[in-house]
Structures are given as structure tokens and as C-alpha cells.
LODO-651403 format. One record per atom (N, C-alpha, C): residue number from 1; y, x, z. Coordinates in steps of 0.05 Angstrom, whole numbers, plus 5000, padded with zeros to 4 digits. Layout:
% LODO-651403
n,py,px,pz
NUM,Y,X,Z
...
END
This chain:
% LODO-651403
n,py,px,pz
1,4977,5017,5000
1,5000,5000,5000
1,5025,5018,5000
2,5045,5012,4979
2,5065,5029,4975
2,5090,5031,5006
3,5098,5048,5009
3,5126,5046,5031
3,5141,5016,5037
4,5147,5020,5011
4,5163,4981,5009
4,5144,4966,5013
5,5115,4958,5010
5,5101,4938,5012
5,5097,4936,5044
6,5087,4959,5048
6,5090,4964,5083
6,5117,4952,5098
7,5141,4971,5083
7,5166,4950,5104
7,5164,4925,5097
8,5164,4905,5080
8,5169,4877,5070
8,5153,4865,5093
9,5117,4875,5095
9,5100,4865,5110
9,5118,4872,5142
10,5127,4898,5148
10,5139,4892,5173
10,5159,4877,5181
11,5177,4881,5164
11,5197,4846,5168
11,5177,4824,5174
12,5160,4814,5158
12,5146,4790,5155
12,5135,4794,5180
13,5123,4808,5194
13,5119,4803,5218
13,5129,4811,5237
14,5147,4813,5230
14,5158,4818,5256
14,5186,4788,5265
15,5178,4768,5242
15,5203,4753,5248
15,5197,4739,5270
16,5168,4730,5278
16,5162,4720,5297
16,5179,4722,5320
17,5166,4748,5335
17,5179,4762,5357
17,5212,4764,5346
18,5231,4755,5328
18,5256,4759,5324
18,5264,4734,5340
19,5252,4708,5326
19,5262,4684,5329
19,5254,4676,5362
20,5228,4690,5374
20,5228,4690,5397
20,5242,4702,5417
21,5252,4719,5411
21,5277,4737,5424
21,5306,4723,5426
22,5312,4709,5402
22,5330,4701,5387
22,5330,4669,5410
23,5316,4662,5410
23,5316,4635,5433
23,5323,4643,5458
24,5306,4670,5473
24,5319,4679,5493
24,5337,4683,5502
25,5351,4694,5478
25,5378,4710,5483
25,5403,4682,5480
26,5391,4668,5469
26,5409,4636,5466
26,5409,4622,5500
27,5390,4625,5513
27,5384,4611,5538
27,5396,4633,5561
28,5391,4655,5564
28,5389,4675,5588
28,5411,4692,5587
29,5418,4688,5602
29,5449,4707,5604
29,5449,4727,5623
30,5427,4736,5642
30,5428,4752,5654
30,5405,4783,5648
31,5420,4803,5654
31,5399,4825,5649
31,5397,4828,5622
32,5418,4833,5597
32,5412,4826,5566
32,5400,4847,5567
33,5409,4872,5569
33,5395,4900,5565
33,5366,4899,5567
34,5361,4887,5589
34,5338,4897,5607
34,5320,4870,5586
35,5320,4854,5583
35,5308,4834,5572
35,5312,4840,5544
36,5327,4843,5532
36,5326,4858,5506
36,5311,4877,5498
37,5303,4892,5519
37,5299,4918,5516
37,5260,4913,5518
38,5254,4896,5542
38,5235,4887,5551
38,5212,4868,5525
39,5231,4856,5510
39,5216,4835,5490
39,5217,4853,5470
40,5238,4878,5462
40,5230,4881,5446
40,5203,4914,5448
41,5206,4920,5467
41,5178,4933,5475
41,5147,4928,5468
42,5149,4909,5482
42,5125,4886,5487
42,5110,4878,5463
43,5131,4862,5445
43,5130,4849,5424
43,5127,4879,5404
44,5144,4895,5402
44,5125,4920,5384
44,5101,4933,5389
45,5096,4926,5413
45,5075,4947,5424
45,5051,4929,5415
46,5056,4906,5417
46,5024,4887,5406
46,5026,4888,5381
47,5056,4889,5371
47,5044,4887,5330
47,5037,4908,5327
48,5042,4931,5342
48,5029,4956,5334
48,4997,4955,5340
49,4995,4944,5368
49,4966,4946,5375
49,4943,4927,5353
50,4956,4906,5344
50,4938,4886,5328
50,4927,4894,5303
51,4947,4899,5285
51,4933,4919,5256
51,4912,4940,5266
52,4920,4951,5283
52,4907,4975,5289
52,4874,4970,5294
53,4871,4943,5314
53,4858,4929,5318
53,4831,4920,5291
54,4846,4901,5280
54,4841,4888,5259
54,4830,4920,5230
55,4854,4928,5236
55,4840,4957,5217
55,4812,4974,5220
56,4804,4973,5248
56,4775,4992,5264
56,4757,4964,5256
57,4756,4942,5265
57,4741,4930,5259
57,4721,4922,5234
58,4742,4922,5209
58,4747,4920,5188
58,4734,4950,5180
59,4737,4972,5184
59,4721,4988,5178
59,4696,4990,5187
60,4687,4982,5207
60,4665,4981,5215
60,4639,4962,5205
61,4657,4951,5177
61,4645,4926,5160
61,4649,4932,5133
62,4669,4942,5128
62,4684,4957,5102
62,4658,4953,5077
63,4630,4968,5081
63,4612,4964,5055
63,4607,4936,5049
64,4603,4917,5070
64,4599,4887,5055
64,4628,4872,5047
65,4647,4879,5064
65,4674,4866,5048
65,4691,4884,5029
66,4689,4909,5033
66,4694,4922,5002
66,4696,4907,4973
67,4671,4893,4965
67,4664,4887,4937
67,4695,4856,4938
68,4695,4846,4954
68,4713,4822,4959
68,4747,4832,4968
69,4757,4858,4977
69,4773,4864,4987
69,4797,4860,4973
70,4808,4854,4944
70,4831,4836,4942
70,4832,4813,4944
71,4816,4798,4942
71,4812,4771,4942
71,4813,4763,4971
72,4803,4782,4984
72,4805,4775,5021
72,4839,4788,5025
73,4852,4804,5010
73,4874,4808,5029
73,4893,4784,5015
74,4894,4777,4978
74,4908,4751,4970
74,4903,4729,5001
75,4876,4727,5003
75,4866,4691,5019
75,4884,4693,5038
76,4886,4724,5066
76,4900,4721,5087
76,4922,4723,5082
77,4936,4739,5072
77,4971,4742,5065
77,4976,4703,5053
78,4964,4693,5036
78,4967,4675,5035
78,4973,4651,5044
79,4951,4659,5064
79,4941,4636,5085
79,4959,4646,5104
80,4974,4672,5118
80,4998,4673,5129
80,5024,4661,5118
81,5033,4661,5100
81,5058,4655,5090
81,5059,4629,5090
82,5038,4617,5082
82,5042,4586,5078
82,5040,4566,5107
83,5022,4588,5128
83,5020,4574,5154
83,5051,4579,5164
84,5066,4605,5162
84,5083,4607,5169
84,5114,4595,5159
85,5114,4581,5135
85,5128,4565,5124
85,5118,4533,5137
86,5093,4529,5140
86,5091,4505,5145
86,5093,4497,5175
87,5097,4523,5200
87,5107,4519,5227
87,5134,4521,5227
88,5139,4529,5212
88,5181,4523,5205
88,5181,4497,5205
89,5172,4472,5196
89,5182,4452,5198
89,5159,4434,5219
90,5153,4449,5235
90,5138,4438,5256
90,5159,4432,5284
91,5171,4410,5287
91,5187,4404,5309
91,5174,4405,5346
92,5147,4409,5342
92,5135,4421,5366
92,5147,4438,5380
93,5141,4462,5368
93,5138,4485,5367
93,5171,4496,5391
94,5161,4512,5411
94,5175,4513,5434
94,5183,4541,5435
95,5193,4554,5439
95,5190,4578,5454
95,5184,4580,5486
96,5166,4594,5499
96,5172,4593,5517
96,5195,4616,5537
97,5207,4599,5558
97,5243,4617,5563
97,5232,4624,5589
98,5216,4645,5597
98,5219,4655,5627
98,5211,4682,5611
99,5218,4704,5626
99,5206,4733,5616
99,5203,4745,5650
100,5179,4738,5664
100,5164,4750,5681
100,5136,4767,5664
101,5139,4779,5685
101,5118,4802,5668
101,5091,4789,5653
102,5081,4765,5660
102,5061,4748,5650
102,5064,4736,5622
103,5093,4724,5625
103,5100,4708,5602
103,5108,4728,5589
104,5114,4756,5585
104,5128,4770,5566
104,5103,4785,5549
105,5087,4779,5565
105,5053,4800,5553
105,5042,4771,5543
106,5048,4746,5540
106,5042,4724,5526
106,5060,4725,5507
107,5089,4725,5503
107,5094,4729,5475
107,5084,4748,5464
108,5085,4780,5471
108,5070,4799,5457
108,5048,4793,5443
109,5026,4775,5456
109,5012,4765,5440
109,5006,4751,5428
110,5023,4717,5423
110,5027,4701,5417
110,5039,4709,5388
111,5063,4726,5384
111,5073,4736,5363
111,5057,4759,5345
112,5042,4769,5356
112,5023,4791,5347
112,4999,4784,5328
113,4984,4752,5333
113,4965,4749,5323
113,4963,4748,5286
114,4983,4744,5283
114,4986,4747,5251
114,4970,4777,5244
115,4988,4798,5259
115,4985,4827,5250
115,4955,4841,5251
116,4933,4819,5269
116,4905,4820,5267
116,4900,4821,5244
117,4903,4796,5232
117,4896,4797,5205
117,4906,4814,5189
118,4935,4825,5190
118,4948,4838,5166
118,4926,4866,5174
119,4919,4877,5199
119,4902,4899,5199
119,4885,4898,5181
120,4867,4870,5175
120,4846,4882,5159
120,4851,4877,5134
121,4873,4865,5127
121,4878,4870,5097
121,4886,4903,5093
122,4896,4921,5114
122,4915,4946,5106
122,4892,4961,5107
123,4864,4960,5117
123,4844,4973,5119
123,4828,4968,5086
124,4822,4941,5077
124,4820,4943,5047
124,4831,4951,5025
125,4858,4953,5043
125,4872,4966,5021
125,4881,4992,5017
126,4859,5014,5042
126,4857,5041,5047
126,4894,5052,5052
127,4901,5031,5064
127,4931,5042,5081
127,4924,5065,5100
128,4948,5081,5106
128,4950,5105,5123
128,4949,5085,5151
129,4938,5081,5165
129,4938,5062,5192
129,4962,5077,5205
130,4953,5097,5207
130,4978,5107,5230
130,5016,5099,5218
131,5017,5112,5192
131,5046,5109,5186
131,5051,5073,5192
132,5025,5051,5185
132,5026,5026,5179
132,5039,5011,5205
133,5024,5025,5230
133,5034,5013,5257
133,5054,5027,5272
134,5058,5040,5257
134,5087,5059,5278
134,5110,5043,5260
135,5102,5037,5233
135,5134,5017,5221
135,5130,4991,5233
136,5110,4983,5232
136,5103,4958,5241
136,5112,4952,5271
137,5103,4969,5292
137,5118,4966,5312
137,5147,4971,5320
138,5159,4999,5302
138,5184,5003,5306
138,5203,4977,5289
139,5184,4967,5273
139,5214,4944,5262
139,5212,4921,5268
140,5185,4911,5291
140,5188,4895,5308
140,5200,4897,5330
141,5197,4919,5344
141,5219,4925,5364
141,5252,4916,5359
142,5253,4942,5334
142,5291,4930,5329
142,5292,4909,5327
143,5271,4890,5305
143,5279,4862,5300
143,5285,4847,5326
144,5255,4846,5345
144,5254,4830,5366
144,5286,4838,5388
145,5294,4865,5390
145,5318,4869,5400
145,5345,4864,5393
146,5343,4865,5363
146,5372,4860,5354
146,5373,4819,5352
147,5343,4813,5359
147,5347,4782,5354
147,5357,4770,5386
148,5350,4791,5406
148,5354,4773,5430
148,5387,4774,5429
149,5400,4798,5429
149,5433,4803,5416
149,5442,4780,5408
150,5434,4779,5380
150,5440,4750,5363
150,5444,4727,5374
151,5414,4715,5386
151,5422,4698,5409
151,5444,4702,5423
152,5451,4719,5433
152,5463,4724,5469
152,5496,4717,5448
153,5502,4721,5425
153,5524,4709,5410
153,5524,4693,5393
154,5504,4687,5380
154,5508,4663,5366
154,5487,4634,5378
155,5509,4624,5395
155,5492,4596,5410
155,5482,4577,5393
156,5486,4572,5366
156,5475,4558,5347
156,5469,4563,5320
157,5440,4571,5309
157,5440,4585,5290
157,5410,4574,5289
158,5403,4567,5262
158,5368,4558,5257
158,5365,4578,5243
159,5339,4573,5262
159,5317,4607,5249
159,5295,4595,5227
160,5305,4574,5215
160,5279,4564,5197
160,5287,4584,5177
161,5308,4592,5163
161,5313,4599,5142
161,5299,4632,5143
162,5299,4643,5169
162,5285,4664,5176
162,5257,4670,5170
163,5240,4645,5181
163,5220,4646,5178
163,5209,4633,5150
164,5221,4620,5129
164,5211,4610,5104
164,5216,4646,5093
165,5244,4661,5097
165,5228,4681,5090
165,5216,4696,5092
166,5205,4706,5111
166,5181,4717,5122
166,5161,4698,5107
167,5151,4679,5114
167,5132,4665,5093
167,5130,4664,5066
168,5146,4674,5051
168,5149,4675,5020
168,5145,4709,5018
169,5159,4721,5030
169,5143,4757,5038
169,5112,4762,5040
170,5099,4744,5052
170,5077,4748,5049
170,5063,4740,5024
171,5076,4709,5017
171,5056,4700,4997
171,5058,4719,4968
172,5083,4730,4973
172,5093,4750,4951
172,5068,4778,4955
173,5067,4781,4973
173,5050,4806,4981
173,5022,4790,4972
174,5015,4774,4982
174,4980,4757,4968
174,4985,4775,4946
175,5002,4752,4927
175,4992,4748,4900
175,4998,4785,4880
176,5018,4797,4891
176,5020,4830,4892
176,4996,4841,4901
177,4977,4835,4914
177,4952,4851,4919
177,4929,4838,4898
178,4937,4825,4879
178,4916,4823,4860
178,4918,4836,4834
179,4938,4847,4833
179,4954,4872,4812
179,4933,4898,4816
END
């Protein structure tokens, strides 16, 4: 996977943890630093840990999903972008607003689960793992930090438009891995 395909995929996941930060920073007025600093730790440290994850596994299977391995990374990038466009207009959908040490290792993971899967597509697609999760976590970090910011000044701002793109990033990435 080329440099740019790698950043595009790190934006795309990392908007999660943005728009989750981004609610925070709309609600909590105390400790920005420290809570800033805190989500966006957390939240890189699991997108880092999840590919990585998803990548060992994935090798450890590599000869039977080899013969299928564009077609498996199109289905998930796919099947991400479109889930992720279609929870944009899910009016459920909450953040949760306390950051005790419990709930902050629950967003870490809550936001992270995407990047399971993007692991084993970056493993079919014989990515450098290491360069893949050090961008991957470092541009979730900034994102998730510079989103709690955002919040903490802009008190009204919809993050749908955020996340349709992140969702069209990926589906762009699918149909780019069948090239």
C-alpha cells in the first residue's frame, strides 16, 4: 500500500476517535489539556494496537486467504465505509461524556474496532506493519486531539459531514485495491 493510501486510511480511521473527542470537548470544560491529551493517547494507542492485531492474525492464515486477498480487502474497506456512512445518519448513536480511566480505555476501544479489520487487509496487502501503525496511531492521536480543541470552541458544529468522508475514503480504498 502506497504512503498516500496508508495516510487516507489513517484519516478514515481515525475520524471516529475525532468526532469522539470533538463531543467531549463540546461538553467538558475542565482539564482541556489533560483530557485532550488523555483521548488522544488512548484512542492512538488502540488504533495502533488493532491493525497490528488484525495483521499477526492474518498472517498466521495468510496461505488459505492469500488466493482471495483483494477481494477480502475490497469486501472490508467496503463494508467499512458504507457501515460508516450509514451510522452518520443513525440518530442513536451517543457519545459517551465521562473520561475516568474506565470509560476512556472504552472509547479507545470502541473507536479502534474498525482498524482490526483494516489490519488484515494491510497484511494482504504485504504493508510494512510497523510504518502502517505508527501513522495510524500518530494521526489518530493529532486527529482525536486537535478534535477535542475543536469542540472546546466550536459549541455547534455536525460531524456527519466528517464521517461521510471518512466513509467514501474507504469505499474509495475497496474499490482501489482491486487495481
Amino acid at each position: 500500500m502506497s504512503f498516500i493510501s496508508l495516510l487516507l486510511l489513517a484519516i478514515a480511521l481515525s475520524v471516529d476517535a475525532c468526532v469522539v473527542s470533538f463531543a467531549h470537548g463540546l461538553v467538558l470544560n475542565e482539564s482541556k489539556f489533560i483530557n485532550a491529551f488523555s483521548l488522544g493517547f488512548v484512542t492512538g494507542g488502540f488504533q495502533a494496537l488493532m491493525p497490528l492485531i488484525g495483521y499477526y492474525l492474518t498472517q498466521s492464515m495468510l496461505k488459505y486467504v492469500e488466493p482471495f486477498g483483494k477481494w477480502l480487502v475490497f469486501a472490508i474497506f467496503m463494508y467499512l465505509g458504507i457501515k460508516i456512512i450509514q451510522d452518520t445518519y443513525n440518530d442513536d448513536k451517543e457519545a459517551p461524556l465521562c473520561l475516568s480511566f474506565k470509560c476512556i480505555l472504552l472509547i479507545g476501544l470502541a473507536t479502534s474496532i474498525d482498524a482490526l479489520a483494516a489490519g488484515v487487509t494491510l497484511s494482504l496487502t504485504s504493508t510494512n506493519i510497523l510504518k502502517a501503525v505508527i501513522l495510524i496511531g500518530l494521526t489518530t492521536f493529532l486527529f482525536s486531539f486537535a478534535g477535542y480543541w475543536c469542540g472546546c470552541f466550536m459549541k455547534k458544529l455536525s460531524t456527519k459531514v466528517l464521517e461521510i468522508i471518512a466513509g467514501l475514503i474507504l469505499i474509495f480504498l475497496s474499490v482501489k485495491s482491486l487495481f
